[in-house]
C-alpha positions as CSV (number, residue, x, y, z in Angstrom):
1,X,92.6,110.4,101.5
2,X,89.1,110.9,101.4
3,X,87.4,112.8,98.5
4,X,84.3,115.5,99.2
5,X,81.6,117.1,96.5
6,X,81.4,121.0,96.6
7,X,77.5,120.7,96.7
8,X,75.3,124.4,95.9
9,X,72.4,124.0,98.1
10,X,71.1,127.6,97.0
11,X,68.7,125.8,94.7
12,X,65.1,123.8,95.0
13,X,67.8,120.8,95.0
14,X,71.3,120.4,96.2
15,X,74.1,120.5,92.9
16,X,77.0,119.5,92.1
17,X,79.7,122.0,91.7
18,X,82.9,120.4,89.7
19,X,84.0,117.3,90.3
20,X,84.9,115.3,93.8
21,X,88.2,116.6,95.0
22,X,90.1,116.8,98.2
23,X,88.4,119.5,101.0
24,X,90.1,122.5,101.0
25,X,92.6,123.1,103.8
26,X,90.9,125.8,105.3
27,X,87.8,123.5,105.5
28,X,90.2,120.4,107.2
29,X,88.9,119.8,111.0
30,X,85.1,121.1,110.5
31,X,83.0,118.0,111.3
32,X,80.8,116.1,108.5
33,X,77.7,117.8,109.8
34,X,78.9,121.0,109.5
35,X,80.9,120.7,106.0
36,X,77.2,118.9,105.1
37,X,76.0,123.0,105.1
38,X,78.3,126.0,105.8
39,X,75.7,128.8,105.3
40,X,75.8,129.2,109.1
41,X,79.4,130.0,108.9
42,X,78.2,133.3,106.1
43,X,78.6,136.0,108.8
44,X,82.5,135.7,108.5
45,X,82.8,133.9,105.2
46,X,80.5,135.0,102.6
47,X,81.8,132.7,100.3
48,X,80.4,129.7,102.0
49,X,76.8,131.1,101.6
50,X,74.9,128.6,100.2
51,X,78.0,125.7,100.6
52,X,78.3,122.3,101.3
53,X,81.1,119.6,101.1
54,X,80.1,116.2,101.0
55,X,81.8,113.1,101.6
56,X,82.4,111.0,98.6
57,X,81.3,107.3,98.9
58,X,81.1,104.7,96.0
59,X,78.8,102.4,94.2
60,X,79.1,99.5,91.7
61,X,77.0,101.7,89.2
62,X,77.7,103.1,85.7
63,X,77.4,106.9,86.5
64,X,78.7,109.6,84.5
65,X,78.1,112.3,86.8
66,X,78.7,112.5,91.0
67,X,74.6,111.6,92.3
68,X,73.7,113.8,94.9
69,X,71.7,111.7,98.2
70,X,69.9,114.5,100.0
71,X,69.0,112.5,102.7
72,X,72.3,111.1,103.2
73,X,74.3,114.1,102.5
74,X,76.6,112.3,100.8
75,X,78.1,112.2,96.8
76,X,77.9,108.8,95.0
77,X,80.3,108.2,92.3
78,X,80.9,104.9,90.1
79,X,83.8,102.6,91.1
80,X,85.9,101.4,88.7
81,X,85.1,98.6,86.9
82,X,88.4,97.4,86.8
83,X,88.4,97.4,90.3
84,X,84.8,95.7,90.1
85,X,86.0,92.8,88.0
86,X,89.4,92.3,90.3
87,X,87.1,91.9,93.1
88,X,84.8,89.2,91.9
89,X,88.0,87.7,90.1
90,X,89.0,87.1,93.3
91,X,86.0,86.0,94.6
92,X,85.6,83.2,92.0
93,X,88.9,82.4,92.3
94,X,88.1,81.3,95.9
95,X,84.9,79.6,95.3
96,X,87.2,77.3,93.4
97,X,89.8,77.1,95.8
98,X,87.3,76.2,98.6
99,X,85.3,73.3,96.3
100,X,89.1,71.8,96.1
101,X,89.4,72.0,99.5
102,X,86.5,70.4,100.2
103,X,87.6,67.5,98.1
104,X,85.4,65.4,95.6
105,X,82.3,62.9,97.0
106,X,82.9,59.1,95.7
107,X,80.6,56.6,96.7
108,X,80.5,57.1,100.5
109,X,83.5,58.8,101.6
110,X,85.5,62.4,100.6
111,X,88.2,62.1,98.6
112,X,91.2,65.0,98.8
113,X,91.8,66.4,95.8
114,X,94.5,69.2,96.4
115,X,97.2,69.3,93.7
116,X,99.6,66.8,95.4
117,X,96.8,64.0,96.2
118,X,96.0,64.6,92.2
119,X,99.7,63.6,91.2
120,X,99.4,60.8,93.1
121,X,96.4,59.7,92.0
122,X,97.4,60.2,88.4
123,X,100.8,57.8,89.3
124,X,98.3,55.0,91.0
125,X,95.9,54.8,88.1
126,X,99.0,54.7,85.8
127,X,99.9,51.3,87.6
128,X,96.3,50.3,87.9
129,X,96.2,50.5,83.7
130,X,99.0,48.1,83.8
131,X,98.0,45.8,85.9
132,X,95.1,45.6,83.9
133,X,97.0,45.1,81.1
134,X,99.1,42.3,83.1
135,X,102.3,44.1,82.9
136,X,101.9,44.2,86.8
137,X,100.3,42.9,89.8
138,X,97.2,45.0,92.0
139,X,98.5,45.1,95.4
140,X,96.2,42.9,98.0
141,X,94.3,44.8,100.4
142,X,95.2,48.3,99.2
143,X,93.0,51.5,99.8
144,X,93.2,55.0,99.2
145,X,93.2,57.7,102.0
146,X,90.4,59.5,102.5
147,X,89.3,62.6,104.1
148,X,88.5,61.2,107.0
149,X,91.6,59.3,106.9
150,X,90.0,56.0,106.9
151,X,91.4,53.9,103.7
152,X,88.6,53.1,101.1
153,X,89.1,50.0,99.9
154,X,90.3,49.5,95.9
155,X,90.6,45.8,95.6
156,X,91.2,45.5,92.1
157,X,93.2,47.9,89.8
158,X,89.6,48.1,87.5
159,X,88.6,49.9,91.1
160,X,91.2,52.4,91.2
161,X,90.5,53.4,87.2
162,X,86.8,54.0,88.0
163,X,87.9,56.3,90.9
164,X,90.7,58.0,89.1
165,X,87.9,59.0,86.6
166,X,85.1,59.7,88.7
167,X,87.3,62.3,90.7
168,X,89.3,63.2,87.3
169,X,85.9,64.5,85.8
170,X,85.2,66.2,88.8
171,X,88.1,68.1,89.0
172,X,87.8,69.1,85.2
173,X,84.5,70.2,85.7
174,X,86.1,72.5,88.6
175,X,88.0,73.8,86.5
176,X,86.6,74.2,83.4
177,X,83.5,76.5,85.8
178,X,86.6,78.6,87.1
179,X,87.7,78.6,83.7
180,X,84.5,80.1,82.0
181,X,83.5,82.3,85.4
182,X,87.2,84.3,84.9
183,X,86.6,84.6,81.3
184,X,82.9,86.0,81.6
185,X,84.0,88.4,84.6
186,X,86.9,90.0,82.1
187,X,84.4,90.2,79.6
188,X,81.7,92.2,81.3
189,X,81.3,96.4,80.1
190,X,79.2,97.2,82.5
191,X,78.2,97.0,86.4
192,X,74.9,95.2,85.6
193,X,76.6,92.6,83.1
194,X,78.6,92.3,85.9
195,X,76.5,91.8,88.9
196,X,74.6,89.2,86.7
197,X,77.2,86.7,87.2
198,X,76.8,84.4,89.6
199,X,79.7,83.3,90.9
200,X,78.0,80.4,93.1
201,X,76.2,79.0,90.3
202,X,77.5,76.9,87.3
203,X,79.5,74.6,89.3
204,X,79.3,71.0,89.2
205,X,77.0,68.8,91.2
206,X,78.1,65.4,91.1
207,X,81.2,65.2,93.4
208,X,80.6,68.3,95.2
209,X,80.7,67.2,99.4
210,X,78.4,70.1,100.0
């Protein structure tokens, strides 16, 4: 439901009068333009002399008090910053999620990295290690499955370890951005230490397919 401002407008400026609240019943149906000023409505309601409602809208600003927009006839209260920090939680969350999606740049081709290519790749550069320890053989000819779906080409195991850790430290650094984005987001008191995160900044470079 929405919320209105009892506004005086009896004054050099429009006030508020308590604090925003649901319009009164009596008041329910009258259009925005008309609850904006009710003095013409005085002749049969004296109490509405000098009356206005309002509508409530607002804004990611620390305000202590409803701000009255003369021009826009409107109340402007602060949102939550609870609410604030959800949002942009979310947000960042999402920047992540899309940068995984998007999968990590190694030498000329995109490389997945959602969750289940990453256990695989972890499994591969387990064997790789022991082949190059000679507890196994490289298999001839293999290649990993790229975005594209074409098969880069790993032909030795030392191949598959320097991939493994190109994309490994991508991911980390993915993470780690997420990571310290969440973290300054809960920590924020304020709207403006708020709004000066930047949730699009921070994030690695090398590996990103963007």
């Amino acid at each position: 439901m929405s919320r209105w401002q009892k506004v005086d407008l009896s004054g050099e400026a429009p006030a508020a009068i308590g604090q925003p609240a649901d319009l009164p019943a009596d008041l329910v149906g009258l259009t925005p333009p008309t609850l904006a000023d009710l003095s013409p409505l005085a002749a049969s309601r004296p109490d509405l002399d000098g009356i206005g409602w309002w509508p409530v809208v607002t804004v990611d600003e620390d305000l202590e008090a409803p701000r009255l927009v003369a021009q826009g006839q409107r109340a402007e209260v602060a949102r939550s910053l609870a609410t604030c920090q959800a949002a942009m939680g979310a947000a960042a969350a999402a920047e992540y999620a899309r940068r995984v999606r998007l999968g990590c740049a190694y030498d000329d081709v995109v490389i997945p990295i959602g969750e289940d290519v990453r256990l695989q790749l972890t499994a591969k550069t387990l064997e790789a290690i022991a082949c190059s320890l000679s507890l196994a053989s490289w298999p001839t000819g293999f290649g990993w499955r790229a975005a594209d779906n074409s098969a880069y080409p790993l032909a030795t195991a030392g191949d598959m370890i320097a991939m493994a850790l190109a994309i490994g430290a991508y991911v980390s650094a993915l993470i780690v951005r997420a990571g310290a984005l969440q973290d300054a987001i809960a920590a924020a008191t304020t709207h403006a230490g708020l709004d000066a995160i930047d949730i699009a900044a921070g994030w690695p470079a090398t590996g990103y397919p963007g």
